[in-house]
C-alpha positions as CSV (number, residue, x, y, z in Angstrom):
1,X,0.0,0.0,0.0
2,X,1.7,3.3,-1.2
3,X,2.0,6.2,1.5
4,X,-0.5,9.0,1.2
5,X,0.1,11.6,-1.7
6,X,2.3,8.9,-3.1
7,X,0.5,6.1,-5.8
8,X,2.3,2.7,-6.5
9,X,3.1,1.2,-9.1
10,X,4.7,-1.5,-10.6
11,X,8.2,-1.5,-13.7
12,X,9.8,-4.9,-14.4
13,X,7.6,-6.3,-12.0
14,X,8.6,-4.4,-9.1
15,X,6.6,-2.3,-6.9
16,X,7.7,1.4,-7.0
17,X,6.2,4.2,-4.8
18,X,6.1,7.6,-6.1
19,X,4.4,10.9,-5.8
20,X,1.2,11.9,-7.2
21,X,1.8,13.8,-10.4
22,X,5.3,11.9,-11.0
23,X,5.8,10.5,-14.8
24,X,5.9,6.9,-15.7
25,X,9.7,7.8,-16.7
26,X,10.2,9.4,-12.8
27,X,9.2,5.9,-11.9
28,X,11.3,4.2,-14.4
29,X,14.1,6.1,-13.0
30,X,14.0,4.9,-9.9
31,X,14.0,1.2,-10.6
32,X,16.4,1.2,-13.9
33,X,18.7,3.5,-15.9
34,X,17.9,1.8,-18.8
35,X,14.4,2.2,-21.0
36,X,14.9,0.2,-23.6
37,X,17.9,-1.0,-26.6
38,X,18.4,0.5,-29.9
39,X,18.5,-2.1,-32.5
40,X,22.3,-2.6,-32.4
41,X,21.8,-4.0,-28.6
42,X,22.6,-0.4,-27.0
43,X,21.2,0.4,-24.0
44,X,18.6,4.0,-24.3
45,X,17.2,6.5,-21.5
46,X,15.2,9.8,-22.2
47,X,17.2,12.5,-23.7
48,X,14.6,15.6,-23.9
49,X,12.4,14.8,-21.1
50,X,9.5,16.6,-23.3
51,X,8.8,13.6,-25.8
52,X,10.5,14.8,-28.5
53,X,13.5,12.2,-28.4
54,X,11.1,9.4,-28.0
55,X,14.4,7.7,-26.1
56,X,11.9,6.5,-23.6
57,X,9.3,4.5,-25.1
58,X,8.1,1.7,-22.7
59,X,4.9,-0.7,-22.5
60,X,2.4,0.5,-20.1
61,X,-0.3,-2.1,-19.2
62,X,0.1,-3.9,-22.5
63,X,0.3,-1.3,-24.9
64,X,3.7,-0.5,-26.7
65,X,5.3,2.3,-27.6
66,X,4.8,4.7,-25.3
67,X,6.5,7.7,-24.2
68,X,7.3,7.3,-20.3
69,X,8.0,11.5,-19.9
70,X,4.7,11.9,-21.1
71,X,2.9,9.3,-19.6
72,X,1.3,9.9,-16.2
73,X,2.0,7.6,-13.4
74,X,-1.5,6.0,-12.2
75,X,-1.8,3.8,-9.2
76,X,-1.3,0.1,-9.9
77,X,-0.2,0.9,-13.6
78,X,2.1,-1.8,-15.0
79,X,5.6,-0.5,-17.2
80,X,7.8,-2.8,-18.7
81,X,11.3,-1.8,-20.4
82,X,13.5,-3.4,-22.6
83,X,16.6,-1.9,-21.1
């Protein structure tokens, strides 16, 4: 149970508490450096923080392709990374 004007949520698999109003890539941060790999195997994090680089994309419950710095964080969401 996340602390009061914190939600949690849950990247890789593991629970993450954060505040309310934090981004999916704020979350992310806190559990892994790494978002995902370019196609030559390297490993990628955001660049811009604005969703312009789209050097963060993760899956958020199911759904590909999505840009963590842009995504609100929303109690018992689910993010997975490739990183």
């Amino acid at each position: 149970m996340s602390r009061p004007g914190t939600l949690r949520m849950y990247v890789n698999g593991q629970a993450v508490d954060v505040p309310e109003g934090a981004s999916v890539a704020a979350a992310v941060a806190c559990v892994t450096s790494g978002f995902r790999r370019s196609a030559g195997g390297a490993r990628r994090a955001p660049l811009c923080g604005m969703g312009i680089c789209f050097e963060c994309r993760v899956r958020i419950d199911g759904v590909n392709q999505l840009r963590a710095c842009m995504s609100p964080a929303v109690e018992g969401m689910r993010v997975d990374t490739d990183g």
